[in-house]
C-alpha positions as a printed Julia matrix, in Angstrom:
361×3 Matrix{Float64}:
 -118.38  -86.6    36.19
 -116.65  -83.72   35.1
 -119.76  -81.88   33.77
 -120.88  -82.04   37.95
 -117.86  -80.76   38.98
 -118.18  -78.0    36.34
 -121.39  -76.96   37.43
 -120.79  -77.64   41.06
 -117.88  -74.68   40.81
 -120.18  -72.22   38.95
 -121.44  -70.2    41.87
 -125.35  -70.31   42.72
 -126.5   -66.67   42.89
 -129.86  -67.48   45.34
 -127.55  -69.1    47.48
 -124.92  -66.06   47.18
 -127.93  -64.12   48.45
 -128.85  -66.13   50.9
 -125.56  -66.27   52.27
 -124.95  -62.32   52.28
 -128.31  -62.23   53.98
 -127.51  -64.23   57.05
 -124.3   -62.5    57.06
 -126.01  -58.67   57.04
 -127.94  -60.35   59.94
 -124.88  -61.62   61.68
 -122.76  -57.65   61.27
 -126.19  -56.39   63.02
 -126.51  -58.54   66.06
 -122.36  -58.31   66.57
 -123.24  -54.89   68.17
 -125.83  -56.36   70.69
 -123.49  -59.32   71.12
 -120.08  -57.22   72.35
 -122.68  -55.17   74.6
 -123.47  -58.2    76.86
 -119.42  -59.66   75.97
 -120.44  -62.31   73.5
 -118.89  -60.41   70.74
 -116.63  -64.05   70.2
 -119.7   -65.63   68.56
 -119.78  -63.5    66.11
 -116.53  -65.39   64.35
 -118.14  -68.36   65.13
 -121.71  -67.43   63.5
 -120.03  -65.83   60.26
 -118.17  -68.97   59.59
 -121.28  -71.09   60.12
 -122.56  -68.74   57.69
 -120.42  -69.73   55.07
 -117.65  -66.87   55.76
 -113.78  -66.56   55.03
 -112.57  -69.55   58.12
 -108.96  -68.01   57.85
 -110.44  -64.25   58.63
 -112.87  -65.11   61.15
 -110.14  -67.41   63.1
 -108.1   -64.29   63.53
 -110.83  -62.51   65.32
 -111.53  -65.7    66.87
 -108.14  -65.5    68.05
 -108.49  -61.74   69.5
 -111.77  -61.85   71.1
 -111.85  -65.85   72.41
 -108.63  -67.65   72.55
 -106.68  -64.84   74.03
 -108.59  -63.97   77.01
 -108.56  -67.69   77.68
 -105.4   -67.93   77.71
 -104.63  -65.25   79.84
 -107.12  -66.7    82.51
 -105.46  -70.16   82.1
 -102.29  -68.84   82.73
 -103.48  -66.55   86.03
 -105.36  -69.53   87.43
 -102.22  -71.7    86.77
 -100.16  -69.47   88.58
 -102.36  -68.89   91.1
 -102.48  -72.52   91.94
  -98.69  -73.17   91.8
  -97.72  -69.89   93.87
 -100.43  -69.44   96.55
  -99.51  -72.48   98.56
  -96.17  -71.18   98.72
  -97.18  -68.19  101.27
  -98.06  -69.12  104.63
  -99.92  -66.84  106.72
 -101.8   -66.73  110.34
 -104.39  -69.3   108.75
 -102.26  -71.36  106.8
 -101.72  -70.99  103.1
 -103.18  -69.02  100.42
 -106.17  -71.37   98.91
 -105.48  -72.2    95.57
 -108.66  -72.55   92.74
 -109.63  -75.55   93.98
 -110.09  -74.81   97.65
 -111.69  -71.37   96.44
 -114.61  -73.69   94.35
 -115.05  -75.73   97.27
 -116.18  -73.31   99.71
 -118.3   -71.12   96.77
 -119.89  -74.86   96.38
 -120.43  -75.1   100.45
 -122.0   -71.66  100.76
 -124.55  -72.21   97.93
 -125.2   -75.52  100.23
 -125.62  -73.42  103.55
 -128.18  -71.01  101.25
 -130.18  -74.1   100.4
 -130.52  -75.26  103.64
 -131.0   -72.13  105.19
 -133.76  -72.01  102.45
 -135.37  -75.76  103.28
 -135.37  -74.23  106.98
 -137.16  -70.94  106.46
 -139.8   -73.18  104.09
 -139.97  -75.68  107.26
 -141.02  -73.02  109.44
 -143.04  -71.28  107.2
 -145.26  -74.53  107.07
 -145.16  -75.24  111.02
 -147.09  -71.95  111.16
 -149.17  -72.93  108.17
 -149.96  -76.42  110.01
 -150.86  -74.5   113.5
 -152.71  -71.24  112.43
 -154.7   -74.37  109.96
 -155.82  -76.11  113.03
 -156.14  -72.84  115.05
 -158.72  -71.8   112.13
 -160.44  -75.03  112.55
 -160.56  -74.79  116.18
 -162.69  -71.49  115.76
 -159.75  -69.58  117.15
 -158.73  -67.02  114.05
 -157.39  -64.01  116.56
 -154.94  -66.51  117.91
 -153.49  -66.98  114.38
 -150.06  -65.53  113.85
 -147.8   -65.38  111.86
 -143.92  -64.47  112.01
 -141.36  -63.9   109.7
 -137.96  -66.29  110.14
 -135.41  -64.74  111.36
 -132.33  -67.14  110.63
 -128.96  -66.04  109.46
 -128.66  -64.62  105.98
 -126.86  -66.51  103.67
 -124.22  -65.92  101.35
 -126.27  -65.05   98.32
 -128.66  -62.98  100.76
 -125.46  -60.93  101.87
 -125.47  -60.26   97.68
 -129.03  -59.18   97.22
 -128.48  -56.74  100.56
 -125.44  -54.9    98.43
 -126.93  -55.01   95.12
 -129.95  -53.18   96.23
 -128.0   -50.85   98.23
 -125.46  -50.15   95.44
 -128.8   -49.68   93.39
 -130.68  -46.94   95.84
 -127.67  -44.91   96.32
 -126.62  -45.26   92.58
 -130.17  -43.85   91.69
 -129.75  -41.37   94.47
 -126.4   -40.11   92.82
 -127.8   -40.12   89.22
 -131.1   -37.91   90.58
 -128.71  -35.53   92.09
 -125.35  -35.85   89.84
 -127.29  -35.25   86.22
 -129.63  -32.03   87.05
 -126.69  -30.58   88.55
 -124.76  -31.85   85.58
 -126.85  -29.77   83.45
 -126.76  -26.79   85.34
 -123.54  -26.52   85.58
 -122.76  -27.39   81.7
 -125.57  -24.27   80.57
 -124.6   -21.33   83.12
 -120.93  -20.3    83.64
 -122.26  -18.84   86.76
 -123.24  -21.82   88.66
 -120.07  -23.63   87.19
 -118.32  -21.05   88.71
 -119.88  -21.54   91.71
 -120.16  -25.38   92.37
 -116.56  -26.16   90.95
 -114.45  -25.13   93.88
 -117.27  -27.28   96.07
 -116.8   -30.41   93.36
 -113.18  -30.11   93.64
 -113.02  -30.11   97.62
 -115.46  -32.82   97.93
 -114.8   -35.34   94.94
 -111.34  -36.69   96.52
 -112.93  -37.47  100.19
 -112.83  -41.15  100.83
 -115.55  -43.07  102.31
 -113.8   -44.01  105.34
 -114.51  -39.74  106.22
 -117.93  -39.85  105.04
 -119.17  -42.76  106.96
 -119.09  -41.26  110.53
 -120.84  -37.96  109.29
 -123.3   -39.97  107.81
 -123.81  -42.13  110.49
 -124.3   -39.55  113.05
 -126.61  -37.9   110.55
 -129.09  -40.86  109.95
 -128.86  -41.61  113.55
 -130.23  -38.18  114.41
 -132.83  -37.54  111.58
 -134.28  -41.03  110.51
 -135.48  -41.78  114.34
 -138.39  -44.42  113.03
 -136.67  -46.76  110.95
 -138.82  -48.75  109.03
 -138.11  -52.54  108.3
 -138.1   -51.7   104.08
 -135.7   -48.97  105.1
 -133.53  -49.87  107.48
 -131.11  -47.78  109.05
 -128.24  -49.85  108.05
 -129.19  -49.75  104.64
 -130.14  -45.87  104.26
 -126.3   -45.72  105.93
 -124.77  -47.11  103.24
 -126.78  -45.88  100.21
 -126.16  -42.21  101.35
 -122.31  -43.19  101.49
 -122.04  -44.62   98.08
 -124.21  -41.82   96.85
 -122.03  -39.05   98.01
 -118.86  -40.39   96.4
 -120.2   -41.77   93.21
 -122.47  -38.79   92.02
 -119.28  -36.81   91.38
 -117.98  -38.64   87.79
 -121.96  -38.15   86.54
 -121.61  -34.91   87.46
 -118.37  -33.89   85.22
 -119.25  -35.9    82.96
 -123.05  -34.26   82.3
 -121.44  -30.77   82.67
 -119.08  -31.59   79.79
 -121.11  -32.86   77.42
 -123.79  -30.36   78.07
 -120.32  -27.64   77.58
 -119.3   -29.5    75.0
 -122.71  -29.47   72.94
 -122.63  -27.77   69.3
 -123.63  -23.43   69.95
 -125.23  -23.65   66.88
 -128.29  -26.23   67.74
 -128.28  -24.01   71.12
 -128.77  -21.27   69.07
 -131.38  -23.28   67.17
 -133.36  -23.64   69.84
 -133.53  -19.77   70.87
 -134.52  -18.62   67.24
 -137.28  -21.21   67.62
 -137.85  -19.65   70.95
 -138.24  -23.05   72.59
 -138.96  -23.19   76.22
 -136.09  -23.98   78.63
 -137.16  -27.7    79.45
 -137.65  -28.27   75.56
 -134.57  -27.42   74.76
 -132.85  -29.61   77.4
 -134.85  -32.22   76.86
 -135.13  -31.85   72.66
 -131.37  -31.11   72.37
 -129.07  -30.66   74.98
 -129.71  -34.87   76.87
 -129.54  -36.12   73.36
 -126.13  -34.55   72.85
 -124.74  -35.3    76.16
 -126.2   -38.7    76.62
 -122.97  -40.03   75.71
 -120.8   -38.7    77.87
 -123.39  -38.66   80.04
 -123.5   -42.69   80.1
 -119.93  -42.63   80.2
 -120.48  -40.37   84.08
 -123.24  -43.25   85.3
 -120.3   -46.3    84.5
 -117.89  -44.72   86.2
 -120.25  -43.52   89.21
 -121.67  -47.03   89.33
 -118.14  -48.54   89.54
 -117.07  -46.16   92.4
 -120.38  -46.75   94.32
 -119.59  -50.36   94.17
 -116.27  -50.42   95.49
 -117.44  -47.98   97.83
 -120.03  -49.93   99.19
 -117.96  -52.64  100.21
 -115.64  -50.48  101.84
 -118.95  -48.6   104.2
 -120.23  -52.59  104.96
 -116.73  -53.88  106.01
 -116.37  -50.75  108.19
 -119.8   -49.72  109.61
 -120.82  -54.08  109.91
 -124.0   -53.61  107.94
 -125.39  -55.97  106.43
 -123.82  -56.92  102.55
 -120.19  -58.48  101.05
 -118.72  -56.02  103.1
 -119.34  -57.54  106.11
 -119.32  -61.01  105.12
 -115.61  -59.89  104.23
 -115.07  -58.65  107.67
 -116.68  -61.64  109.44
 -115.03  -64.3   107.84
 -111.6   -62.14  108.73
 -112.67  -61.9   112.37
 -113.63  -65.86  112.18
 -109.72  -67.16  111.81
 -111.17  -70.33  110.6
 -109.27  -72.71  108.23
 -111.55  -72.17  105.06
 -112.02  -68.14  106.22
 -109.52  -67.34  103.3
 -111.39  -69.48  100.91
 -114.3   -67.81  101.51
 -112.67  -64.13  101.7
 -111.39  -65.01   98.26
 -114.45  -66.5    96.82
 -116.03  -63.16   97.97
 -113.29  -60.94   96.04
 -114.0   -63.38   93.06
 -118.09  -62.77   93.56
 -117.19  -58.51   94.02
 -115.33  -58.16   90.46
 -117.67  -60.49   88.49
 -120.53  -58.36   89.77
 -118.74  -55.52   88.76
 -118.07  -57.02   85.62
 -121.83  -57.42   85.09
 -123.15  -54.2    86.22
 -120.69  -52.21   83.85
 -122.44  -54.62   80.98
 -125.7   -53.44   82.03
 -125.06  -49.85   81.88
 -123.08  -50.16   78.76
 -126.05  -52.06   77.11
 -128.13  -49.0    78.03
 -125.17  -46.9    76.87
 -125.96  -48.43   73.35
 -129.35  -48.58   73.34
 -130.12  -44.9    74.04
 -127.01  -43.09   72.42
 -126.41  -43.2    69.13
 -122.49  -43.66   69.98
 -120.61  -45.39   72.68
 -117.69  -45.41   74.2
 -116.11  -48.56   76.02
């Protein structure tokens, strides 16, 4: 017996190995796991690995327990303090009341669903025996046109936070550049940056409104006029953090690999694309968060006031409504707004780390 507990204590060197192995594996996927805010199961995986429990429950602490605790302790005062204020449609809904009506509108979305797929097969069934009948130019068939749902009123902002975003970053980064290589047209674009960059969206909207409304005459039903309304808003106040951000780094880059590139005589484009994005693609990233945060705060903003289609105006009509579960719903929205946030500055930051060599939270 006490020969196997001898041995038992003398340490195993393949399984030493084996055990710094899946721990060098572990310390490279923690990067990939903060990037998409998972970064708490990396404690978890390095004590399943066989690591120090008392080191990894500290940053099991930090990274898990903590925030948890802070959300237990806003939801629990949330609950106790929002029945307390009474307004023109009865209390503040606490957490539960908010869960109930996110649970009722993914209802109404699946029924609104079952009815579109119920008319969708009527016309299947008719045009069928139209076909059958020998009667194929009286087939038709019609889109339905119910009301859009909840999660439809989602989709409808994401991909109009999306085309203006892309808008911004087309416009914000070439300018970016410009501005970052020639003192010249710094010189000149600043003043124009500095007017512009503080003008709200509530100012922009008419101007762009009136502008659409005169120019894009033949809407098309990919592009409606709604939608190019709202992208051109959100593009015009979120390009202007890409842009300061791409002229600094671009500033900011080393004047020796500039001067690099002119003893190699490299043409222009090779030289911004072979040295100056690669240096500025941090701060660069760091432009396109902040841009895509703006444009989607903005966004809501140009839906609520212009009543095109999105959040926005689900916001505004549920306001409007007065009903008793309006304020659920208004809150499950606000709830639905930050998380999305949430996620889209994930996304960018994952792109942040995959093509920089350095990020910055």
């Amino acid at each position: 017996m006490a020969m196997t507990t001898l041995d038992s204590a003398v340490p195993d060197p393949a399984r030493e190995e084996r055990r710094a192995q899946r721990l060098a594996r572990i310390n490279k996927a923690a990067t990939y796991f903060d990037v998409v805010g998972l970064g708490f199961m990396v404690p978890l995986l390095r004590m399943a690995a066989g690591d120090s429990p008392r080191q990894q429950a500290a940053a099991l602490w930090r990274t898990l327990l903590v925030p948890l605790i802070g959300i237990g302790l806003f939801i629990a005062a949330w609950g106790a303090l929002a029945p307390q204020v009474q307004t023109s449609l009865g209390a503040i809904p606490g957490p539960a009341a908010v869960m109930e009506q996110a649970g009722v509108l993914y209802d109404d979305h699946v029924a609104e669903r079952g009815k579109a797929d119920a008319f969708m097969e009527r016309q299947r069934v008719r045009n069928d025996a139209l076909v059958e009948q020998g009667l194929e130019e009286r087939v038709k068939w019609r889109s339905y046109t119910g009301k859009p749902t909840y999660l439809d009123q989602i989709l409808t902002s994401l991909v109009t936070v999306a085309l203006g975003f892309v808008v911004a970053t087309l416009i914000a980064v070439p300018l970016g550049i410009m501005c970052g290589l020639s003192p010249l047209v710094n010189g000149a674009l600043n003043p124009l940056i500095q007017i512009f960059k503080p003008v709200s969206p509530l100012a922009w909207l008419p101007i762009v409104t009136m502008v659409v409304s005169a120019l894009y005459v033949n809407a098309s039903d990919a592009l409606p006029k709604s939608l190019v309304i709202s992208a051109l808003t959100v593009t015009l106040c979120s390009l202007w953090p890409t842009l300061i951000n791409t002229a600094l780094g671009v500033s900011s880059i080393d004047r020796d690999l500039m001067n690099v590139g002119k003893v190699l005589q490299l043409p222009r484009l090779t030289t911004i694309r072979k040295v100056v994005l690669p240096s500025a693609m941090p701060l660069i990233f760091t432009g396109l968060r902040l841009s895509l945060g703006v444009g989607w705060m903005v966004l809501i903003a140009a839906e609520m006031l212009a009543q095109n289609p999105g959040l926005g105006k689900f916001v505004w009509d549920e306001f409007q409504n007065g009903s008793s579960d309006s304020l659920a719903r208004i809150m499950v929205a606000v709830l639905t707004i930050g998380l999305i946030g949430f996620l889209l500055d994930r996304v960018m930051y994952a792109l942040q780390a995959a093509f920089t060599y350095s990020t910055q939270r």
